[in-house]
N, C-alpha and C positions, 0 to 999 in steps of 0.2 A: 352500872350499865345493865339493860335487863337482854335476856335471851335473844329477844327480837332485833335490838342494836345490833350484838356483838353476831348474830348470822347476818343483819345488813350487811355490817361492815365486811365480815370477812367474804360475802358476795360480791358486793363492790369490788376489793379487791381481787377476786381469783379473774373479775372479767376484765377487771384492767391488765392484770396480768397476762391473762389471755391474749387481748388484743391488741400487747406490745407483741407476744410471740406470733400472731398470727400476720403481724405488718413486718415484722422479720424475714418471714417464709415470703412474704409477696415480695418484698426487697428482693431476696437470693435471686428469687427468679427472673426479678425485671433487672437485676445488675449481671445475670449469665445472658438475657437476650443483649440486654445493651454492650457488654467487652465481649461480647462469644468464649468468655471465662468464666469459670466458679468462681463464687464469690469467696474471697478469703478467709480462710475458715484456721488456720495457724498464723499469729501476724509472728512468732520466730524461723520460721520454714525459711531457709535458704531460698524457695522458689518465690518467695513474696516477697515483690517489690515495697518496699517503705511507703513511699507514696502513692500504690493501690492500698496497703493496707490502712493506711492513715483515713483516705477517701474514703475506703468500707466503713471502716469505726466511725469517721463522724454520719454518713449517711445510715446508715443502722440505728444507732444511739440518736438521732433527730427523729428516724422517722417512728421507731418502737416508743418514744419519749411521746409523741405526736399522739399516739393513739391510744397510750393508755391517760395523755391526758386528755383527751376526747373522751373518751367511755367516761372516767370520773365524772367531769363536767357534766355528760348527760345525765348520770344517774342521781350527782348531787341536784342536779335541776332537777327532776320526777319526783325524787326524794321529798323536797321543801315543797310541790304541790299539795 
């Protein structure tokens, strides 16, 4: 793998990475206006319900899963241009 690859790739990945964390951040916020709650951020906390915390984990894990395979995708498509 020559130099040029292995800085694609590891580009590639820090934006995918990025824009699962950054679909995370918009999550929090759009699940505090939607419960008028923090989004659950300990799922062993006595104060968390099972079933918000479950709802959070899969909405989180879809929507950060969502966007960092979106960025890939674009990039693998610019990429093969």
């Amino acid at each position: 793998m020559s130099n040029k690859q292995l800085i694609t790739n590891v580009g590639i990945g820090l934006a995918a990475a990025s824009a699962g964390i950054l679909a995370r951040k918009t999550l929090q916020k759009s699940w505090e206006k939607v419960t008028n709650e923090p989004a659950p951020k300990d799922k062993g906390s006595e104060d968390t319900d099972l079933k918000e915390a479950v709802t959070w984990a899969v909405v989180s894990g879809i929507g950060a899963g969502i966007a960092r395979m979106a960025v890939q995708y674009a990039l693998d498509k610019r990429k093969s241009k």
